[in-house]
N, C-alpha and C positions, 0 to 999 in steps of 0.2 A: 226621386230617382227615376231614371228614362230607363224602360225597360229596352235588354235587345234585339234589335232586329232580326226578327225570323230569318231562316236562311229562305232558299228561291226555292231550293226543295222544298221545306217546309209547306210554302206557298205555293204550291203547285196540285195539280188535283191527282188526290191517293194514288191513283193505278200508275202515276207516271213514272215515280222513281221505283215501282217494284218489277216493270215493264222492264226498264232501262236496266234494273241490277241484274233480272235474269237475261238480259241480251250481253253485260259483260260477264256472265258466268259463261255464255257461251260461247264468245266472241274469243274470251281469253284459251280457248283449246282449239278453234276453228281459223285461228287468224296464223300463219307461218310463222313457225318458230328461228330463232330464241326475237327475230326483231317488231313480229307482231305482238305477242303480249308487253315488251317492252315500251311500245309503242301505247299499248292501252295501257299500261299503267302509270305512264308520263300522263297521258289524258288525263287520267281524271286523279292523279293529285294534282294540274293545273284545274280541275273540273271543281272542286274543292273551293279554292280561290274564288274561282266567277262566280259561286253560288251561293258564296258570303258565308260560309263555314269552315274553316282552314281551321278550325281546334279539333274537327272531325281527322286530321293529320296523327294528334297524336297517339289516339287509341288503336289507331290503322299500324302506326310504325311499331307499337309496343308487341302489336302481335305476329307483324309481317318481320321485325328482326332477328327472332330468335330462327323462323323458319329460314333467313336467308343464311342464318351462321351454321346452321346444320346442312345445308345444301352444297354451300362452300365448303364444309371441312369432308362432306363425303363422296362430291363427283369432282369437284374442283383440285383438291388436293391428294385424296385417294383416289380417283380415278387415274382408270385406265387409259392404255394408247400413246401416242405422239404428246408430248409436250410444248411446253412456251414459256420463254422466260417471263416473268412479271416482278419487276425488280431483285430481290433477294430469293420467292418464289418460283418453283418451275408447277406449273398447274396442267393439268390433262385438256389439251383443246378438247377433244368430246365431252368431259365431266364440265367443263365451264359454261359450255353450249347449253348443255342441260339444267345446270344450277342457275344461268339468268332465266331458261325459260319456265323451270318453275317456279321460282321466285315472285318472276315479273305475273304470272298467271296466280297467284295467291294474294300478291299486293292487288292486283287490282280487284280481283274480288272483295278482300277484304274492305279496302277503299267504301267502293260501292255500298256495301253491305255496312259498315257504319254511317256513312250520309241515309241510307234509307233508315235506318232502325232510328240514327238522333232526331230526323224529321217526322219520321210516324206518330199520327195522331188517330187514337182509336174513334173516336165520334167521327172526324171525318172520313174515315174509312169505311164504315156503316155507312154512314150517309151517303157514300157515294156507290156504295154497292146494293141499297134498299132501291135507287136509283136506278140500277143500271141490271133490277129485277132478281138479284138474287134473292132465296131466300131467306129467312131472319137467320136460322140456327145455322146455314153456313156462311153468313156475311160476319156473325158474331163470332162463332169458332175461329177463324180467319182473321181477325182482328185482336184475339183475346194472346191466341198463339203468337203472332209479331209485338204484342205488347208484355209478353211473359218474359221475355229476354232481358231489355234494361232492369224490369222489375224484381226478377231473379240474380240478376249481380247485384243492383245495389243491395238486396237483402242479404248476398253472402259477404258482402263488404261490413255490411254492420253487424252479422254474427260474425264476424273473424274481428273486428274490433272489441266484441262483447268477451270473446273469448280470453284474447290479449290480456282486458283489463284486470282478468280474473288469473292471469298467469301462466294461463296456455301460450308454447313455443310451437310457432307453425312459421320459422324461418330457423335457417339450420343447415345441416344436412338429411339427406334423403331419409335416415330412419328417424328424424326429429319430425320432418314433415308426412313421412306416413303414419308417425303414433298419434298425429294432431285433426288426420283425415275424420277418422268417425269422428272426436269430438265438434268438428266443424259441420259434417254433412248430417247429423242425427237432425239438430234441430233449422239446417236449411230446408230440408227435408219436409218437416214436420211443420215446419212456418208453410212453404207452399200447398201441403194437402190441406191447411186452414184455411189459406187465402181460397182456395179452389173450393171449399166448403162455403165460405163466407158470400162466393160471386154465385154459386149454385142457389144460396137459400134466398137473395136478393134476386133474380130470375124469377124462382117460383113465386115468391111475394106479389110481382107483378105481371104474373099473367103470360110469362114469355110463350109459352108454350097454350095458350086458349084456344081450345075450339071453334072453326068457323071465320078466326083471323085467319085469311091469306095473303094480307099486305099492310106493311106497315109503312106510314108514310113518314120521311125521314125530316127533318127539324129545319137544318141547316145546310140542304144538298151543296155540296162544293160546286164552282165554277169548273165546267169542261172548256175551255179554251183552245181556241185555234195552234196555239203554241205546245198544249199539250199533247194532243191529237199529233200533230207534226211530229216532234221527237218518241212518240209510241211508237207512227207509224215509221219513222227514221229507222227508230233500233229493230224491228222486226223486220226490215228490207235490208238490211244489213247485215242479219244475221242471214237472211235466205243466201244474199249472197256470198259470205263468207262458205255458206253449204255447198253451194251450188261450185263455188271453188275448189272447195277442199275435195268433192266430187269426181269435179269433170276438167278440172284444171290441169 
């Protein structure tokens, strides 16, 4: 069986897509609203595409939907002001202005922020921050934190199926799914302060912390490339001047 091709994220050196995700966190407040962040969130779900991960689409949509249905039903349709007919709809011109712009400012974070999390690779992230002189315990901390996230869903995905099997109702309504909370968060819970036990006593094992090391030389440093360099430096000239915009513009 051929395994899949990495995306381009993936394959790109660590700092680039965490560079890029905080220049669209920023970009998406700094950029004119409602048709700049609009704008940035067409980007990069075409940005998706180019970068050979478009299944990154639909964990983006599952989260950025609910936020657009509540945006819409509370400046769009209760809002205030001047209205506008939209077929059978009459919607609040101000409340709609506001509900694509934050919408479009949520999707694309969101976007961004699952391409970085499915590409993130904790060795190469070390490695490229043993590299680029950080120290061990905050190249590691920094690496352990972006790797707790996938790791902590899938693990509430398989205690909420563990639970299921056993006859636990955590779909329903609202007091079916808060009498199902503790029994779901005890042992998430308690899974993570093991796992966080388990990486602590494997540290001390070897040494992480010895006396007298001040550098550790990394394994397999990633490739800095001229392409990555350029869209770092891209996004953070862009953001300046999105600042320098929203400033003195």
């Amino acid at each position: 069986m051929i395994a899949p091709r990495p995306s381009r994220v993936a394959a790109a050196h660590p700092f680039t897509p965490l560079v890029a995700s905080l220049a669209v966190i920023a970009l998406a407040f700094l950029l004119p609203a409602p048709a700049g962040p609009l704008a940035l969130a067409g980007a990069l779900v075409l940005t998706a595409f180019l970068v050979g991960d478009p299944r990154a689409l639909l964990p983006s949509a599952l989260l950025a939907v609910p936020f657009w249905a509540l945006l819409f039903l509370l400046h769009a349709l209760l809002g205030d002001g001047a209205r506008v007919a939209v077929g059978p709809l009459r919607l609040s011109e101000a409340g709609t202005a506001l509900a694509l712009t934050q919408g479009a400012r949520l999707t694309a974070i969101i976007v961004a922020s699952v391409l970085t999390v499915r590409a993130f690779r904790p060795p190469r992230f070390v490695d490229a921050a043993l590299v680029a002189g950080w120290p061990w315990p905050a190249a590691y901390l920094t690496a352990a934190t972006l790797n707790a996230i996938p790791r902590f869903t899938q693990r509430a995905v398989q205690v909420q199926e563990a639970m299921r099997s056993r006859g636990l109702r955590v779909r329903g309504s609202l007091v079916t799914r808060a009498r199902a909370l503790v029994p779901l968060a005890v042992p998430l819970m308690l899974g993570a302060l093991h796992d966080v036990d388990e990486r602590t006593f494997a540290l001390a094992t070897r040494q992480v912390r010895a006396e007298g090391v001040t550098r550790r030389t990394p394994l397999r440093p990633p490739a800095d490339r001229w392409g990555d360099r350029a869209i770092r430096w891209g996004a953070c000239l862009a953001v300046a001047a999105a600042a320098a915009w929203r400033l003195w513009g």
